[in-house]
PQR file with spaces between the fields and no chain letter, atoms N, CA, C, O and H, PARSE charges and radii, in Angstrom:
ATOM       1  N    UNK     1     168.455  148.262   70.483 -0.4000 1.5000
ATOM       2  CA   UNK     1     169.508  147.923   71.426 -0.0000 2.0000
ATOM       3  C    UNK     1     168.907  147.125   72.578  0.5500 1.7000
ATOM       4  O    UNK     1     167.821  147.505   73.016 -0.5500 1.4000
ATOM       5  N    UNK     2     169.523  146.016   73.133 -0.4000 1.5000
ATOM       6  CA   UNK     2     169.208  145.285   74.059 -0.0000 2.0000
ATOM       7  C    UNK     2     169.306  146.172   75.308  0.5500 1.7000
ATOM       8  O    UNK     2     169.808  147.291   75.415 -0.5500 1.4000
ATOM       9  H    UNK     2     170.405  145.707   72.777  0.4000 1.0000
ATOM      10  N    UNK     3     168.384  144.988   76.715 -0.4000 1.5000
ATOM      11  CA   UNK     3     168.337  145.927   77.922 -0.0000 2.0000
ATOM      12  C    UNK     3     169.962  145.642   78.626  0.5500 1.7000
ATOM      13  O    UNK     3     170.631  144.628   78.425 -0.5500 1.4000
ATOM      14  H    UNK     3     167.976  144.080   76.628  0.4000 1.0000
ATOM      15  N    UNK     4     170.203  146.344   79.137 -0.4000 1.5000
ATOM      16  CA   UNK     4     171.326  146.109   80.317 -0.0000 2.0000
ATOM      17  C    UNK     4     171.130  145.217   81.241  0.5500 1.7000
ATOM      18  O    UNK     4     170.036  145.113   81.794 -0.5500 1.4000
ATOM      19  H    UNK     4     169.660  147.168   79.300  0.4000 1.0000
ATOM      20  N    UNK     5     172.249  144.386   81.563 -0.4000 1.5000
ATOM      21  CA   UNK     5     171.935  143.610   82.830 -0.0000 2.0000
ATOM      22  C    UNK     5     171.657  144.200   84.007  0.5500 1.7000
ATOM      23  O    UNK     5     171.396  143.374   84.881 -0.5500 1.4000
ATOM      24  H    UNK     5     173.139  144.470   81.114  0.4000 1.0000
ATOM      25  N    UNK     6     171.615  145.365   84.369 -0.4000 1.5000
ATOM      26  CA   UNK     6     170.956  146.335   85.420 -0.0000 2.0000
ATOM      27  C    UNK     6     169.824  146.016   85.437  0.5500 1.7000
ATOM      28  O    UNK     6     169.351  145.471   86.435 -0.5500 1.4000
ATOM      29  H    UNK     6     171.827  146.037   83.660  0.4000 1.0000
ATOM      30  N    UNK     7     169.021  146.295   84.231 -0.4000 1.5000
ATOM      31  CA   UNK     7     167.490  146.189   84.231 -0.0000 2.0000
ATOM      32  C    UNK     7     166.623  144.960   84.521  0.5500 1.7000
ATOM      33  O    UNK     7     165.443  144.714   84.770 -0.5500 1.4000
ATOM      34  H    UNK     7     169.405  146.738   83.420  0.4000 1.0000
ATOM      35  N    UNK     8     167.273  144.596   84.437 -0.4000 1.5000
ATOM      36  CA   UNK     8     166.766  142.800   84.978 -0.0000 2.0000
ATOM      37  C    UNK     8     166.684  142.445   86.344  0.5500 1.7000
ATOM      38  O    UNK     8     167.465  143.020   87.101 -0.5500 1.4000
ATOM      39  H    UNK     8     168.232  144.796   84.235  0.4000 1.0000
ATOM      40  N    UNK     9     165.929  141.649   86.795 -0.4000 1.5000
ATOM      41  CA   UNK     9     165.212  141.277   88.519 -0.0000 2.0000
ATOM      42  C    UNK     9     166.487  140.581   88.812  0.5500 1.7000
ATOM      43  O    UNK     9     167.159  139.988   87.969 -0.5500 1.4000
ATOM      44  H    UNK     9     165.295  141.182   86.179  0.4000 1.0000
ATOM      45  N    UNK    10     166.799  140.709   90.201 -0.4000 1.5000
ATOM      46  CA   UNK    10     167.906  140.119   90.652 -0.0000 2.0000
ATOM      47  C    UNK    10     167.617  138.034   90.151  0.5500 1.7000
ATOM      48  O    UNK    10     168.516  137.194   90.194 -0.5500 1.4000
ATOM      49  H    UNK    10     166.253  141.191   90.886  0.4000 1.0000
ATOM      50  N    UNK    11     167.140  137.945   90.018 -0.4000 1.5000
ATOM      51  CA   UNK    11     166.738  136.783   89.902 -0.0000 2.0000
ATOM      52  C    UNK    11     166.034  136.468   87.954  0.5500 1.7000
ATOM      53  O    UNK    11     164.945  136.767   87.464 -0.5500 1.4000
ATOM      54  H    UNK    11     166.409  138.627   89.983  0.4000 1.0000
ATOM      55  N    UNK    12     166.949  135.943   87.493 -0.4000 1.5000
ATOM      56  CA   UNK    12     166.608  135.783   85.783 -0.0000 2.0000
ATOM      57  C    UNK    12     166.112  134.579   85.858  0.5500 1.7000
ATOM      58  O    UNK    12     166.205  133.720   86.735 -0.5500 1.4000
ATOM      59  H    UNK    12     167.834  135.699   87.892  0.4000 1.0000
ATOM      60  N    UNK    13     165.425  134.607   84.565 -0.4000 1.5000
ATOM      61  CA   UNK    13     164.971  133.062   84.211 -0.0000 2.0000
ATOM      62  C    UNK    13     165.820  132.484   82.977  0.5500 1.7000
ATOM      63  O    UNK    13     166.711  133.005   82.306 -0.5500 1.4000
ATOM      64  H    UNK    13     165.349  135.305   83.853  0.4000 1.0000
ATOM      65  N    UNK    14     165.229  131.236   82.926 -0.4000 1.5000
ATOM      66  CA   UNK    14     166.253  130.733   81.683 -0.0000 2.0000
ATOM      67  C    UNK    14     166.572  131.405   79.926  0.5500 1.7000
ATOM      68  O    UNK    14     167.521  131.363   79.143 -0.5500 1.4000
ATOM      69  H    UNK    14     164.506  130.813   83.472  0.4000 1.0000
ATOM      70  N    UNK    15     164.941  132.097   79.918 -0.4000 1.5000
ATOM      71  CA   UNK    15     165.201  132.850   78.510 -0.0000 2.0000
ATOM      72  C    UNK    15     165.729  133.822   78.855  0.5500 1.7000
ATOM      73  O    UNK    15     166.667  134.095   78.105 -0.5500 1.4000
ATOM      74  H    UNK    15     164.170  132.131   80.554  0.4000 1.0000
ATOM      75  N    UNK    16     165.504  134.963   80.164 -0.4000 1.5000
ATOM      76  CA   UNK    16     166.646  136.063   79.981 -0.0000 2.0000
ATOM      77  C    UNK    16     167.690  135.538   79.628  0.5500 1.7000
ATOM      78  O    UNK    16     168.199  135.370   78.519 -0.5500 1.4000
ATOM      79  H    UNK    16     164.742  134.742   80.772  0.4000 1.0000
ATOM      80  N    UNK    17     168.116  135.176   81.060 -0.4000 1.5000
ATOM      81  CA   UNK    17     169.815  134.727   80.669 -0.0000 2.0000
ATOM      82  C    UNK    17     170.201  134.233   79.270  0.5500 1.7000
ATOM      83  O    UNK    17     171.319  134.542   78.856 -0.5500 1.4000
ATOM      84  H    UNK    17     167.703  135.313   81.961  0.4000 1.0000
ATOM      85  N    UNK    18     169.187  133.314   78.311 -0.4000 1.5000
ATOM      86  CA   UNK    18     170.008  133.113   77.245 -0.0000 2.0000
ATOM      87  C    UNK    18     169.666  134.569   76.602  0.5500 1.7000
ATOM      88  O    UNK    18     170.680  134.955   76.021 -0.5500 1.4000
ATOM      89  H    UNK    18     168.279  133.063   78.647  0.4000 1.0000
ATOM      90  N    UNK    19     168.799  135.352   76.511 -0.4000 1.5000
ATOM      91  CA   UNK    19     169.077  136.663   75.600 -0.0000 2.0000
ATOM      92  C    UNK    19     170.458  137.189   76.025  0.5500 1.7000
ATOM      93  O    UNK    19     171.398  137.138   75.232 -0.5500 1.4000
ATOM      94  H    UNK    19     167.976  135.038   76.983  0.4000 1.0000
ATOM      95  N    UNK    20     170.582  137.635   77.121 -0.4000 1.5000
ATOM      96  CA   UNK    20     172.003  138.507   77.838 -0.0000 2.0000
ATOM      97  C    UNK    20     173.191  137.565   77.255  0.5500 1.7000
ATOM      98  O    UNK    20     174.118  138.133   76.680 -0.5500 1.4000
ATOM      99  H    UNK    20     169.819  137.676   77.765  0.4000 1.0000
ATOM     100  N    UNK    21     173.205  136.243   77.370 -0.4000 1.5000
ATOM     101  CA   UNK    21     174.330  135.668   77.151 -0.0000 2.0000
ATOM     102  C    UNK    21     174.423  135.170   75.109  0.5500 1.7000
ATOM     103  O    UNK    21     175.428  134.789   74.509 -0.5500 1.4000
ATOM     104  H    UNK    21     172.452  135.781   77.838  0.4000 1.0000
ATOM     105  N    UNK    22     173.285  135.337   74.646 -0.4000 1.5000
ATOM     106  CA   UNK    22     173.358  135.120   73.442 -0.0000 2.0000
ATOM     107  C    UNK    22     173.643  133.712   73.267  0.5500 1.7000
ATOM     108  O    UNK    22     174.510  133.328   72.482 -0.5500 1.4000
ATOM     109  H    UNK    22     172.468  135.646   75.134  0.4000 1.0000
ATOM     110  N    UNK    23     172.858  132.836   74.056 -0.4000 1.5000
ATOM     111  CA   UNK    23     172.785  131.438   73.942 -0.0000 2.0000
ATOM     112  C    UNK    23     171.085  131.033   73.541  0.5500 1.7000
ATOM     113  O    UNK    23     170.153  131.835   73.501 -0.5500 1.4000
ATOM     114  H    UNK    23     172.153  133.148   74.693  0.4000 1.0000
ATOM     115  N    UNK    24     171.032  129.665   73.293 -0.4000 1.5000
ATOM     116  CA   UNK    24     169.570  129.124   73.829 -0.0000 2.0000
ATOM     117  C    UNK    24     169.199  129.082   74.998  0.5500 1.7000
ATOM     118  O    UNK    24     170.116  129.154   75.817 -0.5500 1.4000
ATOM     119  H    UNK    24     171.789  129.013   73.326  0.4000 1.0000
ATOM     120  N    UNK    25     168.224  128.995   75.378 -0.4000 1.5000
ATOM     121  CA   UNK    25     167.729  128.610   76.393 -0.0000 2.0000
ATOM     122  C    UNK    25     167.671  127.529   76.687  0.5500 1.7000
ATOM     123  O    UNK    25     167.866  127.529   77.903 -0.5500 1.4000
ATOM     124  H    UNK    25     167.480  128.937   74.713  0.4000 1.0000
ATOM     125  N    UNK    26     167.480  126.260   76.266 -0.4000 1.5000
ATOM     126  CA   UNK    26     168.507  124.841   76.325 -0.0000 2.0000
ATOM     127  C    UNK    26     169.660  124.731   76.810  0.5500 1.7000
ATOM     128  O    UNK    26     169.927  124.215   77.895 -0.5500 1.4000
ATOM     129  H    UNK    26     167.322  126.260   75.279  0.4000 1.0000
ATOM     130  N    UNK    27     170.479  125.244   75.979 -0.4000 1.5000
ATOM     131  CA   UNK    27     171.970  125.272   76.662 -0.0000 2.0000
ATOM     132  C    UNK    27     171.920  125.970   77.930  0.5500 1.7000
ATOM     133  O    UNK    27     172.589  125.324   78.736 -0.5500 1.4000
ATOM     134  H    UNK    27     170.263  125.663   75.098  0.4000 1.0000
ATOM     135  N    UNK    28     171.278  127.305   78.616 -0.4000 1.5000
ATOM     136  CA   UNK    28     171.304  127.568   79.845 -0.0000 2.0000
ATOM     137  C    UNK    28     170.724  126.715   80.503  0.5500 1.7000
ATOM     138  O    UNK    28     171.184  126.616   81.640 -0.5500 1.4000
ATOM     139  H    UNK    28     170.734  127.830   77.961  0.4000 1.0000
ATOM     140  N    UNK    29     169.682  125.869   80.216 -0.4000 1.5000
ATOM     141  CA   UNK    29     169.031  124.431   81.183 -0.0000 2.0000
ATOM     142  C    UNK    29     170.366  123.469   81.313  0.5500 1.7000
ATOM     143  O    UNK    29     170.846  123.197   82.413 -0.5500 1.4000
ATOM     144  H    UNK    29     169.308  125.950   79.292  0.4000 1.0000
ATOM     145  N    UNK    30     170.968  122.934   79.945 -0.4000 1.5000
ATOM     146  CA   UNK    30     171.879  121.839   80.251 -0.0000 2.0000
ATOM     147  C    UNK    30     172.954  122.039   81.070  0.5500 1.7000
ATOM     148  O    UNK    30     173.491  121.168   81.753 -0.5500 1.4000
ATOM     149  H    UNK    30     170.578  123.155   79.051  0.4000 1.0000
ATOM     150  N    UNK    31     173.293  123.292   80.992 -0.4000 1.5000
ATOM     151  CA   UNK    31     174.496  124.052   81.901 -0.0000 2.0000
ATOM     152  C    UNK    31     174.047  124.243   83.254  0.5500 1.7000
ATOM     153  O    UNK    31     174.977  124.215   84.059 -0.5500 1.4000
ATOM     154  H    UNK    31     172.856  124.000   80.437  0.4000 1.0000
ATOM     155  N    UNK    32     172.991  124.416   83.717 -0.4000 1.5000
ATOM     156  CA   UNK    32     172.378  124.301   85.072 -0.0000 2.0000
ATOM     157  C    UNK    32     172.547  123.042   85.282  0.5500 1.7000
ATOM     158  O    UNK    32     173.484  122.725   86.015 -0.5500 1.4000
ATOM     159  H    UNK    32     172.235  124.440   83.063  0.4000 1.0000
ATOM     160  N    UNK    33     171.556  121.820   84.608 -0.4000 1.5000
ATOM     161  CA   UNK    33     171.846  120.627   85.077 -0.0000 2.0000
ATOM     162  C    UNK    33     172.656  120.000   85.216  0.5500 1.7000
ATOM     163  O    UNK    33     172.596  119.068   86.018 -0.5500 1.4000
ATOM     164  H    UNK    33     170.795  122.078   84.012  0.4000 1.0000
ATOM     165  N    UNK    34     173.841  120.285   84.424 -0.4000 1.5000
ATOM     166  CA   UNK    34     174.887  120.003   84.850 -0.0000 2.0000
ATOM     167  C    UNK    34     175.844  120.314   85.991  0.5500 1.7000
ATOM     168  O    UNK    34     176.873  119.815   86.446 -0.5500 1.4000
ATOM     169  H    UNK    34     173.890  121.042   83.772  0.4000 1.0000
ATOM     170  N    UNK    35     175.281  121.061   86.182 -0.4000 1.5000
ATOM     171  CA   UNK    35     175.996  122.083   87.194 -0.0000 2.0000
ATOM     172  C    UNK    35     177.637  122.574   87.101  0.5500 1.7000
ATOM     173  O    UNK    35     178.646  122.556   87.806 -0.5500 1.4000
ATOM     174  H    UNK    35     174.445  121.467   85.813  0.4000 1.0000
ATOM     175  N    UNK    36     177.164  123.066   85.620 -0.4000 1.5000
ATOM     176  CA   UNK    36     178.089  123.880   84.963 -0.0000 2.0000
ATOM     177  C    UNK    36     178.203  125.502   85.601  0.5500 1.7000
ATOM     178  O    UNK    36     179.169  126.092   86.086 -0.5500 1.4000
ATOM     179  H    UNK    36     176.345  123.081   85.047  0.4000 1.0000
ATOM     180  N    UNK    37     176.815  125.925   85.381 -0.4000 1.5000
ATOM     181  CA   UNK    37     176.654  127.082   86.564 -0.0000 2.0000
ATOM     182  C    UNK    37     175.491  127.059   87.644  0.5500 1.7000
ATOM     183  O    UNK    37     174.558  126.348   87.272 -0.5500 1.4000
ATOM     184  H    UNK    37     176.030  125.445   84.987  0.4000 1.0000
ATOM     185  N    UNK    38     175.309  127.630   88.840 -0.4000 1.5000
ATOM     186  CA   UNK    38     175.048  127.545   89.893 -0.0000 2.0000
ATOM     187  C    UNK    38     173.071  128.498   89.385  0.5500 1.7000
ATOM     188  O    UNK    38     172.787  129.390   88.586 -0.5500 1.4000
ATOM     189  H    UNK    38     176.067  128.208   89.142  0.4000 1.0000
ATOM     190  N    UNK    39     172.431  127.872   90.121 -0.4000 1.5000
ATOM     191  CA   UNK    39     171.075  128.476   89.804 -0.0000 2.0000
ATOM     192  C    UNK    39     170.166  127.580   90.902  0.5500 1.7000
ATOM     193  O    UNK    39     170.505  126.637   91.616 -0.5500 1.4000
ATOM     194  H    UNK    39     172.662  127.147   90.770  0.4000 1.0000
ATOM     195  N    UNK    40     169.148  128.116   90.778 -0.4000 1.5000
ATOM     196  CA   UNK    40     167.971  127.725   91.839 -0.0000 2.0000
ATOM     197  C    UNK    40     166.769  126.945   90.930  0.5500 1.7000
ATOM     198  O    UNK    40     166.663  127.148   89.721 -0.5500 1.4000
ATOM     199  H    UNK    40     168.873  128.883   90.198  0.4000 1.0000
ATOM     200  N    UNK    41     165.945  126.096   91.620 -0.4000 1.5000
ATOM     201  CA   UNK    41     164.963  125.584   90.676 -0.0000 2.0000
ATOM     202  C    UNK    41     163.522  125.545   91.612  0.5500 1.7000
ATOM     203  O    UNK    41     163.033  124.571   92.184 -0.5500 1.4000
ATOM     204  H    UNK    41     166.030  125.931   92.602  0.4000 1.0000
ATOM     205  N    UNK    42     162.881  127.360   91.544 -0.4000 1.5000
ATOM     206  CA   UNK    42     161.838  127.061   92.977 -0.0000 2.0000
ATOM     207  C    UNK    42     160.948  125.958   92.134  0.5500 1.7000
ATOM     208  O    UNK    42     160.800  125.868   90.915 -0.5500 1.4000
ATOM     209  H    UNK    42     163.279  128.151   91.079  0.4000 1.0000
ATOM     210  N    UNK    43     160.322  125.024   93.362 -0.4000 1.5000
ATOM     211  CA   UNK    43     159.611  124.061   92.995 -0.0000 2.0000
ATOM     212  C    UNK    43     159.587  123.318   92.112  0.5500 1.7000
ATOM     213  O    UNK    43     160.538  122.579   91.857 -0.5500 1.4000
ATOM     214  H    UNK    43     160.442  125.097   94.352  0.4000 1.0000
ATOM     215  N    UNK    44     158.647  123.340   91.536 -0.4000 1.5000
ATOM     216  CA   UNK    44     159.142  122.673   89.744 -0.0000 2.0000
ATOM     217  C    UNK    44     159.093  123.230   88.460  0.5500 1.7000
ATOM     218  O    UNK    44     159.029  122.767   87.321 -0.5500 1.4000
ATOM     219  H    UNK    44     157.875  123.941   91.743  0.4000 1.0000
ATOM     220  N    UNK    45     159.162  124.825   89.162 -0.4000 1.5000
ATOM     221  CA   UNK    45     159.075  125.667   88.199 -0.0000 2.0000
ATOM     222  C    UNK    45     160.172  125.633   86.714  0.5500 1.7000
ATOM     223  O    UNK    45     160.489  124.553   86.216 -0.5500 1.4000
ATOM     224  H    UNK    45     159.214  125.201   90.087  0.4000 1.0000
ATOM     225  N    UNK    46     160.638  126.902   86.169 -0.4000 1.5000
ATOM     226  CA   UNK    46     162.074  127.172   85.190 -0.0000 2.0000
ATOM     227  C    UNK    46     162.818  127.395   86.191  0.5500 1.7000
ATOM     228  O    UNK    46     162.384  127.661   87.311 -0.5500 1.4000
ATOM     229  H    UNK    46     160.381  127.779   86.574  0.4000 1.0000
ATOM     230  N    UNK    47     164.113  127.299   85.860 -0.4000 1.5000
ATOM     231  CA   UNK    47     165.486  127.226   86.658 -0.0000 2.0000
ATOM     232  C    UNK    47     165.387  128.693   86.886  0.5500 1.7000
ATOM     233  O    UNK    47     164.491  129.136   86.167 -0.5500 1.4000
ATOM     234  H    UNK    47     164.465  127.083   84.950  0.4000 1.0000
ATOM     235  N    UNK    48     166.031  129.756   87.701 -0.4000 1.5000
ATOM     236  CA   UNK    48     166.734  130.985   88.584 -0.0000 2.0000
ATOM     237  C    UNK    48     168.158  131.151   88.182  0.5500 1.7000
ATOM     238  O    UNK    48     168.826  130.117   88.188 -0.5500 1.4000
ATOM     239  H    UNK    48     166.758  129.396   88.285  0.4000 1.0000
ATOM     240  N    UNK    49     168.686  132.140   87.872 -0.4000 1.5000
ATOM     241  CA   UNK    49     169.739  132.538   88.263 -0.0000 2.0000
ATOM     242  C    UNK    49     170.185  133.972   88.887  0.5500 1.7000
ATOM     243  O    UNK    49     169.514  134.968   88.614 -0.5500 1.4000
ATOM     244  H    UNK    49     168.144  132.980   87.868  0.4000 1.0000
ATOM     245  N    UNK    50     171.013  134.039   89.496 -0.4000 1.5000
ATOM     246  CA   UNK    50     171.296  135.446   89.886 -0.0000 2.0000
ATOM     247  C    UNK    50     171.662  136.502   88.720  0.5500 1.7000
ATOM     248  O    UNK    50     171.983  136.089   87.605 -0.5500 1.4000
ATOM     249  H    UNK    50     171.559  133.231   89.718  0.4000 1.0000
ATOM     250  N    UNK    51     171.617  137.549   88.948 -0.4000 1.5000
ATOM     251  CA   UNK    51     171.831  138.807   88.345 -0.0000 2.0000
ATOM     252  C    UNK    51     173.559  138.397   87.951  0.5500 1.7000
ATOM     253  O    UNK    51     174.244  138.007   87.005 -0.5500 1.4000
ATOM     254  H    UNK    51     171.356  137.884   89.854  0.4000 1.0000
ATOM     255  N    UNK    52     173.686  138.835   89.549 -0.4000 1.5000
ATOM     256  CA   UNK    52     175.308  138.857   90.201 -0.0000 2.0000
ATOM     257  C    UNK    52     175.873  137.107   89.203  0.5500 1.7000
ATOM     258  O    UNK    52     176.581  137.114   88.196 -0.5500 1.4000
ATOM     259  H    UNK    52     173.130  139.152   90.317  0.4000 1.0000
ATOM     260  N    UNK    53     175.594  136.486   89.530 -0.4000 1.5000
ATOM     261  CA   UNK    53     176.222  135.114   88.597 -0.0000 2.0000
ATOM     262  C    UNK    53     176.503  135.347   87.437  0.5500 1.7000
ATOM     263  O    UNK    53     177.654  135.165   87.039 -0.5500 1.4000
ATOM     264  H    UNK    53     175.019  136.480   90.347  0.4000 1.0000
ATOM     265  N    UNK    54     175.316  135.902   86.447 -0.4000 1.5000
ATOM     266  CA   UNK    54     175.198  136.190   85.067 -0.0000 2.0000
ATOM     267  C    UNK    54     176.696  137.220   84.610  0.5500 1.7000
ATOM     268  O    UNK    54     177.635  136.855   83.903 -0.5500 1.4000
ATOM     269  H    UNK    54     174.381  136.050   86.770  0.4000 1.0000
ATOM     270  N    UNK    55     176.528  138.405   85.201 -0.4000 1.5000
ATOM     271  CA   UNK    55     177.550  139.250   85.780 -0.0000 2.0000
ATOM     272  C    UNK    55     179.165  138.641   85.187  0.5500 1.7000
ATOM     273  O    UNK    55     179.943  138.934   84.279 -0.5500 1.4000
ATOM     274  H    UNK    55     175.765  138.702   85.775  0.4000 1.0000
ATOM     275  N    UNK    56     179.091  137.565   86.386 -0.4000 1.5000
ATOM     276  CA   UNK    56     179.932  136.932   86.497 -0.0000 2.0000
ATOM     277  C    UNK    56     180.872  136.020   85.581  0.5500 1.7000
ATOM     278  O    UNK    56     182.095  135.943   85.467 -0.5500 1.4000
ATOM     279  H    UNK    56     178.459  137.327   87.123  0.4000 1.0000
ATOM     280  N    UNK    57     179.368  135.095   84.732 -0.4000 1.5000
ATOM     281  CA   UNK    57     179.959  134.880   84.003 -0.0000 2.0000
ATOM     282  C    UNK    57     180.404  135.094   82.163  0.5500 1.7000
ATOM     283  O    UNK    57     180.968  134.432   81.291 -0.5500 1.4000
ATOM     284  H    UNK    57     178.374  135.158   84.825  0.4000 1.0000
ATOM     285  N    UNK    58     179.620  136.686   82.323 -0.4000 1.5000
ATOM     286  CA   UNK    58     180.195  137.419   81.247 -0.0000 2.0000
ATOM     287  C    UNK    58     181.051  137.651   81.365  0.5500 1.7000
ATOM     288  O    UNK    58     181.721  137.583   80.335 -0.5500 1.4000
ATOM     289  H    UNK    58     179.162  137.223   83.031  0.4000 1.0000
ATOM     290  N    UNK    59     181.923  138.193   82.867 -0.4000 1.5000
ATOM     291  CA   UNK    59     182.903  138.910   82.940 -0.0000 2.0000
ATOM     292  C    UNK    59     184.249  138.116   83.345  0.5500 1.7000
ATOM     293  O    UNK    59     185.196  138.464   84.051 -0.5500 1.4000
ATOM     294  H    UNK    59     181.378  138.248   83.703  0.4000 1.0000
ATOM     295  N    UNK    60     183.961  136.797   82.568 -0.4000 1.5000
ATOM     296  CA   UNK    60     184.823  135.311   82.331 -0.0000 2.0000
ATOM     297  C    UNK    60     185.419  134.550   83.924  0.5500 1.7000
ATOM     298  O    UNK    60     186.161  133.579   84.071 -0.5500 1.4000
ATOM     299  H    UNK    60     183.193  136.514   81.995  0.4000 1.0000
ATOM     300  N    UNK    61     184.762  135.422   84.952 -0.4000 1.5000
ATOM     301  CA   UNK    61     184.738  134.760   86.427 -0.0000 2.0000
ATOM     302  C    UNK    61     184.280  133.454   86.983  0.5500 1.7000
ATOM     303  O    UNK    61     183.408  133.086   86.196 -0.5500 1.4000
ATOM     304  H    UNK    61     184.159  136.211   84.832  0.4000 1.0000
ATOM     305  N    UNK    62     184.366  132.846   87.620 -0.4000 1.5000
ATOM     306  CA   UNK    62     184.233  131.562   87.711 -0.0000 2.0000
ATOM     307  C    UNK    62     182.774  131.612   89.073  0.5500 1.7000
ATOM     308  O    UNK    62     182.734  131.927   90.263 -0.5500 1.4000
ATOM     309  H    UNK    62     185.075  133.145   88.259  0.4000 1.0000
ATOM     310  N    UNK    63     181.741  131.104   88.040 -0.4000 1.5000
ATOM     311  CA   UNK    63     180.537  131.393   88.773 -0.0000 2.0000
ATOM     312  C    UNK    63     180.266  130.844   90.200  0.5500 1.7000
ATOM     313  O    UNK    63     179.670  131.445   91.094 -0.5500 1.4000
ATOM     314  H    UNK    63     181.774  130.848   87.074  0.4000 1.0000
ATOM     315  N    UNK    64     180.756  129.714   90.255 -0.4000 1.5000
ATOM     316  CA   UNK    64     180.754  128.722   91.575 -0.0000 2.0000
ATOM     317  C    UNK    64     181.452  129.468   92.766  0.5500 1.7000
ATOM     318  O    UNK    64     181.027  129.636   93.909 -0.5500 1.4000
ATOM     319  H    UNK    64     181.241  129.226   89.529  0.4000 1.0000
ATOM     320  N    UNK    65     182.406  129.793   92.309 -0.4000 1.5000
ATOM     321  CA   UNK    65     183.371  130.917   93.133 -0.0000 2.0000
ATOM     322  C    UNK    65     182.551  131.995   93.789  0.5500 1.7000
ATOM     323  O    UNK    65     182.296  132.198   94.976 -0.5500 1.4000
ATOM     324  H    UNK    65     182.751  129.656   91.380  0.4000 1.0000
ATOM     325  N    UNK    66     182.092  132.846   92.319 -0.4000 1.5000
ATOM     326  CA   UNK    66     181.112  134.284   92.923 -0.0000 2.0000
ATOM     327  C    UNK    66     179.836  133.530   93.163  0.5500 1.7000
ATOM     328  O    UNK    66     178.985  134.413   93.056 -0.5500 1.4000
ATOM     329  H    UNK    66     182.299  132.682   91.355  0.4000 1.0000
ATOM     330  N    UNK    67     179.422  132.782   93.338 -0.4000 1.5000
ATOM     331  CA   UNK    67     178.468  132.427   94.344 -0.0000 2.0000
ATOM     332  C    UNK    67     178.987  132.031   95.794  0.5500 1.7000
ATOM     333  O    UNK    67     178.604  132.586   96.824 -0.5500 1.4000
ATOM     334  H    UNK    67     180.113  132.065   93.425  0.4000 1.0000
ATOM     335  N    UNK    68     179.885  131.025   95.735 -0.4000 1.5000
ATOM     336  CA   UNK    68     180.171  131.074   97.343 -0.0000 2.0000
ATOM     337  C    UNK    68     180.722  132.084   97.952  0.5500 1.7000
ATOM     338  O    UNK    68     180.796  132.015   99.178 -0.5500 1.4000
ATOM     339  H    UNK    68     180.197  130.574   94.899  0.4000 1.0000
ATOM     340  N    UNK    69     181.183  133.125   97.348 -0.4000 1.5000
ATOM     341  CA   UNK    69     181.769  134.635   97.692 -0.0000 2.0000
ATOM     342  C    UNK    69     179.834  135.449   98.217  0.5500 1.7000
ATOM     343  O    UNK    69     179.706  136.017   99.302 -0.5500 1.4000
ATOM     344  H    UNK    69     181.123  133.181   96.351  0.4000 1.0000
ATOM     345  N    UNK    70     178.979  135.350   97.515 -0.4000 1.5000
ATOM     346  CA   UNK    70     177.597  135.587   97.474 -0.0000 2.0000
ATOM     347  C    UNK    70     177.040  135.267   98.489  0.5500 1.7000
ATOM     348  O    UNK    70     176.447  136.119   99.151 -0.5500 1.4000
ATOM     349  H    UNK    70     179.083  134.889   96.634  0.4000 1.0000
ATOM     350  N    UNK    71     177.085  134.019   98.852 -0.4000 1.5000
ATOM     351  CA   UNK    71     176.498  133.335  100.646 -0.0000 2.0000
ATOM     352  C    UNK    71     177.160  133.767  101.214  0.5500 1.7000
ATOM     353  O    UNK    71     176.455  134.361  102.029 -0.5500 1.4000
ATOM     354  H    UNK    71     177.567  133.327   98.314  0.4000 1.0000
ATOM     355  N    UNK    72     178.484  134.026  101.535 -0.4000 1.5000
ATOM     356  CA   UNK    72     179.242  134.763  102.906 -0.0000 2.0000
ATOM     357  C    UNK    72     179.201  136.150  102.989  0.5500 1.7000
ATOM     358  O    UNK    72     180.019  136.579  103.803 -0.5500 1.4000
ATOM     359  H    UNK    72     179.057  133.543  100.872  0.4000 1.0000
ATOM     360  N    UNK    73     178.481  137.072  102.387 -0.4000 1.5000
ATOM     361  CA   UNK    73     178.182  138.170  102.610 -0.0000 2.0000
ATOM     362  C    UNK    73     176.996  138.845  103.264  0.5500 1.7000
ATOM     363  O    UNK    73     176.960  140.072  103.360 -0.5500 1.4000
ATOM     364  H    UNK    73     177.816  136.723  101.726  0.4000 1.0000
């Protein structure tokens, strides 16, 4: 059985997120670059995403949204 999205660092990288979401890890890059969903890129490292985003957009919410809901708190 897979881990829970609990168990994961507030901050995923591109292969978590595609395990949790049952994608590639490609498609979570092209969807970042696109800015399909919202993520961080420290330096020139792999792309970031939040816990809370991921969350989000399992739970068919509109990620851009629960991120700017995310900064005003």
């Amino acid at each position: 059985m897979g881990q829970s999205l609990d168990d994961y660092p507030d901050l995923l990288t591109t292969n978590q997120v595609a395990g949790v979401l049952q994608v590639s890890a490609d498609q979570v890059r092209k969807n970042l670059r696109a800015g399909v969903w919202p993520g961080v890129r420290p330096g020139q490292r792999d792309w970031r995403m939040r816990r809370s985003t991921v969350r989000a957009i399992i739970d068919g919410r509109d990620p851009w949204e629960h991120e700017q809901q995310e900064q005003t708190e």
